[in-house]
C-alpha positions in Angstrom: 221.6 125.5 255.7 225.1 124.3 257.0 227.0 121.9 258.6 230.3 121.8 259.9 232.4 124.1 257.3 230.1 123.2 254.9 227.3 125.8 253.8 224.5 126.5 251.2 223.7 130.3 251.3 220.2 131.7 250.0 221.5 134.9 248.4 217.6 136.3 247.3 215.9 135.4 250.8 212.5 136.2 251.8 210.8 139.2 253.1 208.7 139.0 256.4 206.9 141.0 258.4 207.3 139.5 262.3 209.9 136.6 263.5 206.7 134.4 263.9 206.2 134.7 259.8 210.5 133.7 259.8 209.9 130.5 261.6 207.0 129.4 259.5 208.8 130.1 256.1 212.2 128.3 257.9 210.3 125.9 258.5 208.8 125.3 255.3 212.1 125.6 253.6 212.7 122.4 255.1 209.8 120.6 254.2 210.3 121.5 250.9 214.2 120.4 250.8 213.2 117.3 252.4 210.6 116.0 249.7 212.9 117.5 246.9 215.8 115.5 248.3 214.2 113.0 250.7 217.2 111.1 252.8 216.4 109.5 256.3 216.7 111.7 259.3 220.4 110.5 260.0 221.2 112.0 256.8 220.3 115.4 258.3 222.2 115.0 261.4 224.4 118.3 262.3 222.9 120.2 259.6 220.8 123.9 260.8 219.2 126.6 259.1 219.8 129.8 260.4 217.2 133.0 260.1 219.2 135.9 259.3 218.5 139.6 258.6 220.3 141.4 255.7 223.7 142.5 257.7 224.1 139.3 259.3 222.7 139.5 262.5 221.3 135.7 263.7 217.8 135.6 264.5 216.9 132.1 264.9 218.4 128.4 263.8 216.5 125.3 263.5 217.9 121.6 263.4 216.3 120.4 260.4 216.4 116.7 262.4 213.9 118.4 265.3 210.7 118.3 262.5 211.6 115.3 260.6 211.1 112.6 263.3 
């Protein structure tokens, strides 16, 4: 998750078998951060959770603000 300069890094991660498994677990990930911290959506605004593989490489970023409506 990050916004701005501002970034909290998941340094164990998760291993999936297919991009379509990634989304899902992204988007539980935010489920989960969002009953164990709660806030309104405002509170959210700017923040993203990218999808990365182990060397870096992007594969996918969701707006946490796009399933919290």
């Amino acid at each position: 998750m990050s916004v701005g300069i501002v970034a909290i890094l998941d340094d164990v991660g998760v291993e999936v078998p297919n991009l379509d498994v990634t989304k899902a677990q992204a988007l539980k990930a935010i489920d989960d951060m969002r009953q164990e911290f709660g806030g309104a959506v405002g509170e959210w605004a700017g923040w993203r959770l990218n999808v990365v593989r182990p060397e870096g490489t992007l594969l996918h970023t969701i707006p946490p603000t796009s399933i919290l409506r």
